[in-house]
C-alpha positions in Angstrom: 4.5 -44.5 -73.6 2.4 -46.4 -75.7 0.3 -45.4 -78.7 -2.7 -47.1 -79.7 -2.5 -48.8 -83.0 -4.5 -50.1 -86.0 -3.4 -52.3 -88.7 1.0 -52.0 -87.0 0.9 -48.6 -88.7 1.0 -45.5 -85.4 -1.6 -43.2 -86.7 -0.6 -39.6 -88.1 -2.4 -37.4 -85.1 -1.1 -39.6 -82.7 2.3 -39.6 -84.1 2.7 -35.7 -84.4 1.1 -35.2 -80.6 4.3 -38.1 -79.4 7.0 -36.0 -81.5 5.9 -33.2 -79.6 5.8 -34.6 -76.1 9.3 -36.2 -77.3 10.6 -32.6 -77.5 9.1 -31.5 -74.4 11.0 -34.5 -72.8 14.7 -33.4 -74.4 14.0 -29.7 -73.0 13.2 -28.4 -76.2 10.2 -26.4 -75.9 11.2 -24.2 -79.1 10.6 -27.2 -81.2 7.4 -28.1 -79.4 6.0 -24.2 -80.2 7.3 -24.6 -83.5 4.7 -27.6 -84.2 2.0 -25.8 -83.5 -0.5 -23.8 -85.3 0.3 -20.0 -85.2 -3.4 -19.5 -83.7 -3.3 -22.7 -81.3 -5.9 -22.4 -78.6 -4.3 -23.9 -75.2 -6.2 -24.5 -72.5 -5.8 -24.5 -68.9 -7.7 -25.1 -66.2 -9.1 -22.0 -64.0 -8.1 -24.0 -60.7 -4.6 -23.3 -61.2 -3.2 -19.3 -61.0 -1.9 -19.5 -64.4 -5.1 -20.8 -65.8 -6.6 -19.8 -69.0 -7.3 -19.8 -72.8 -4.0 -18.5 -74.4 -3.9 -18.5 -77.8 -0.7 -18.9 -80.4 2.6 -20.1 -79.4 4.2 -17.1 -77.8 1.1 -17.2 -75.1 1.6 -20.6 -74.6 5.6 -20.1 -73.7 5.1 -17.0 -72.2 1.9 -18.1 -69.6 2.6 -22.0 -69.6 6.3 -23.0 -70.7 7.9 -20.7 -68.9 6.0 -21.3 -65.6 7.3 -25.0 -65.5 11.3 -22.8 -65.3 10.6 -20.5 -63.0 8.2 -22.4 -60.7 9.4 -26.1 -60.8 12.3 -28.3 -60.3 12.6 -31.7 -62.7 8.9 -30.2 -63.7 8.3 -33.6 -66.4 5.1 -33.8 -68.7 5.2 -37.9 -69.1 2.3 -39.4 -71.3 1.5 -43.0 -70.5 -0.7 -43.7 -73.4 -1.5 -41.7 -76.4 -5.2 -42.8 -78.1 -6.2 -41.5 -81.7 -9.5 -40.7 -82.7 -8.7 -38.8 -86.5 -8.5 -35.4 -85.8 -8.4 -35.7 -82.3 -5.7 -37.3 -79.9 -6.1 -38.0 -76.0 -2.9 -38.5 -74.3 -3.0 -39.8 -69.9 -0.1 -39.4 -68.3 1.1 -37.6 -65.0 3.3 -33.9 -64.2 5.9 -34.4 -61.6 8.1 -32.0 -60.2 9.0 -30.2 -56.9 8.1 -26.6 -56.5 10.4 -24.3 -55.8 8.8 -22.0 -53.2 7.8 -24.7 -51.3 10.5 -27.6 -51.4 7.1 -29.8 -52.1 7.3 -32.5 -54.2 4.3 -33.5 -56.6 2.7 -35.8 -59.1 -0.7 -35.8 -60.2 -2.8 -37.2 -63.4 -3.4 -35.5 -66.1 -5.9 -36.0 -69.5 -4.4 -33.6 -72.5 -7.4 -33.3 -75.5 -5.3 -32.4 -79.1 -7.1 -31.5 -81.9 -5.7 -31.3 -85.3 -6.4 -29.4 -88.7 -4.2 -31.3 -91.5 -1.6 -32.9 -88.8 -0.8 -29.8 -86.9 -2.2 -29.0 -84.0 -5.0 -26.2 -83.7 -6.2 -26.7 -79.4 -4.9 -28.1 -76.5 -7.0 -29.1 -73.4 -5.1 -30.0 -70.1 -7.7 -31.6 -67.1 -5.8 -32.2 -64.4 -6.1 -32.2 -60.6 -5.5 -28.5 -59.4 -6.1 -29.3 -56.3 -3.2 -31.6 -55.5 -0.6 -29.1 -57.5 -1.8 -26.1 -55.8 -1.3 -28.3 -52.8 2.5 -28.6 -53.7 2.7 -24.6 -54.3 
C-alpha cells in the first residue's frame, strides 16, 4: 500500500483511513468500528443485495462486516494506494474472496471516498464493480 506524501510527513486523514484498513487486514473489525464516528454514514452501492446507506457502526457490522463472514471465504479489503485531499481520503484497491454458495472465486476494483471531521471518520463511499461480485454469488 502506498500513501501519497507531501514534505516525508504521511498526512493525518490518510494515516487514520491506513490504521483502519490495517485493522481490517489483522481480522479486527471491532477496532475498525471503534474508529469511526458514532453517526458514520457508509455507503454501498444499490447493485449489490446488501446495498445501502447505513448509518453508525452497529449498521455497518451488522449489514456490511458481517456479510464478508457469513458470505465469503479469505474475503480481503487490500488498498493499493491511499491519496489525501484534507478532509477527505481516496483509497484504490481491490476485494478478493471466494463465495461460499457458489465455490466462485472473485476480485474486482474498488474506489473507497473517506471523509473526516477532526481525524475521525464521519462517511464512507465504496464504488465498485457489482456486476463482477454478483457474478461470483
Amino acid at each position: 500500500m502506498t500513501t501519497q506524501q507531501q514534505d516525508g510527513q504521511a498526512p493525518a486523514g490518510s494515516a487514520v483511513v491506513e490504521a483502519l484498513y490495517d485493522s481490517l487486514a489483522r481480522g479486527e473489525v471491532t477496532a475498525l468500528l471503534a474508529g469511526l464516528d458514532e453517526r458514520i454514514e457508509w455507503i454501498v452501492p444499490p447493485g449489490l443485495h446488501y446495498g445501502g446507506t447505513y448509518r453508525g457502526p452497529q449498521e455497518v457490522l451488522e449489514n456490511v462486516f458481517s456479510r464478508f463472514v457469513t458470505e465469503w471465504q479469505d474475503f480481503t479489503v487490500a488498498p493499493a494506494e491511499i491519496m489525501d485531499a484534507g478532509d477527505s481520503v481516496v483509497a484504490l484497491g481491490h476485494y478478493s474472496g471466494r463465495n461460499l454458495a457458489t465455490g466462485k472465486q472473485m476480485r474486482t476494483r474498488f474506489v473507497h471516498v473517506w471523509r473526516l471531521r477532526d481525524g475521525v471518520p464521519v462517511h464512507f463511499e465504496t464504488v465498485l464493480d457489482t456486476h463482477t461480485m454478483v457474478a461470483a454469488m
